[in-house]
C-alpha positions in Angstrom: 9.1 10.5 -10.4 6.1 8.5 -10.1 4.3 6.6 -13.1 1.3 6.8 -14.4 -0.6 4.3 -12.1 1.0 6.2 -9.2 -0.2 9.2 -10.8 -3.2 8.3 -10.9 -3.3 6.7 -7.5 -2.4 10.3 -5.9 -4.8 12.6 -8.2 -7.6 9.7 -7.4 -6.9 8.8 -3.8 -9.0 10.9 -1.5 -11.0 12.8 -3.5 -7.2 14.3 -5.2 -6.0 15.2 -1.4 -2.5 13.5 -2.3 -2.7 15.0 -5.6 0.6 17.0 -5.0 2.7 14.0 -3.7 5.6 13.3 -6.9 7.1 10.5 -5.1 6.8 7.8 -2.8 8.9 9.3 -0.2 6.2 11.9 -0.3 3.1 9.2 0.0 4.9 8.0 3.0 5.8 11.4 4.5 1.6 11.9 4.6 1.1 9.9 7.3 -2.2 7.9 5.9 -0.4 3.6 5.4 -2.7 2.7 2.9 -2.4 5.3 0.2 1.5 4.5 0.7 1.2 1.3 0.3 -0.9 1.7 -3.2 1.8 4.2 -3.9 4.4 1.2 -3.1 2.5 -1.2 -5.0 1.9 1.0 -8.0 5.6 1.1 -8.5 8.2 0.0 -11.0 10.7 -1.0 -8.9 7.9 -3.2 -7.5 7.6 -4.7 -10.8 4.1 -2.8 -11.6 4.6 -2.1 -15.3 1.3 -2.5 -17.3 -2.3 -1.8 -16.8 -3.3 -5.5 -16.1 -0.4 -5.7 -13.3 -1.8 -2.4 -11.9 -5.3 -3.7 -11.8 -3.8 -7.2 -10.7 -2.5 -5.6 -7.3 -5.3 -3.4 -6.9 -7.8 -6.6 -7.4 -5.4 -8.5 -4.6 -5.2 -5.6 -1.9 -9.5 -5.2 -2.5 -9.8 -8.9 -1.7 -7.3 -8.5 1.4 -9.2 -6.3 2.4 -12.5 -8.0 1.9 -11.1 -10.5 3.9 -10.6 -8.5 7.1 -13.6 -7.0 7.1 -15.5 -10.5 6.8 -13.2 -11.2 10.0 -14.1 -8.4 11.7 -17.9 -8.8 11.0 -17.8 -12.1 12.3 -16.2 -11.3 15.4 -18.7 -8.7 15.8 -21.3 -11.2 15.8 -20.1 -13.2 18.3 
């Protein structure tokens, strides 16, 4: 049973491709790492309870990936 930032997460992530996935099991049977981890994130048993957490670990996982992609542009310059 996923909550309703999970729920979100799948009828959002995509364009609503992973709109039919009810658990995270499911996100992780699809085969695509990041939309499980959100899924994983997004989760009560990871402590994700209310909006602000939600957007909290959505914010951190943006600016983690912010990060790699400043890495990998300046290796590309190089």
């Amino acid at each position: 049973m996923l909550n309703p930032f999970q729920q979100l997460c799948a009828q959002s992530y995509g364009g609503g491709d992973f709109a039919h996935v009810e658990s995270v099991p499911q996100a992780r049977e699809t085969g695509d790492t990041l939309f499980a981890f959100l899924m994983i994130e997004l989760s009560e048993s990871e402590g994700c309870k209310t909006r602000e957490e939600a957007v909290r670990r959505l914010e951190m996982a943006i600016s983690d990936i912010q990060c790699v992609i400043a890495a990998v542009d300046r290796k590309a310059a190089r």
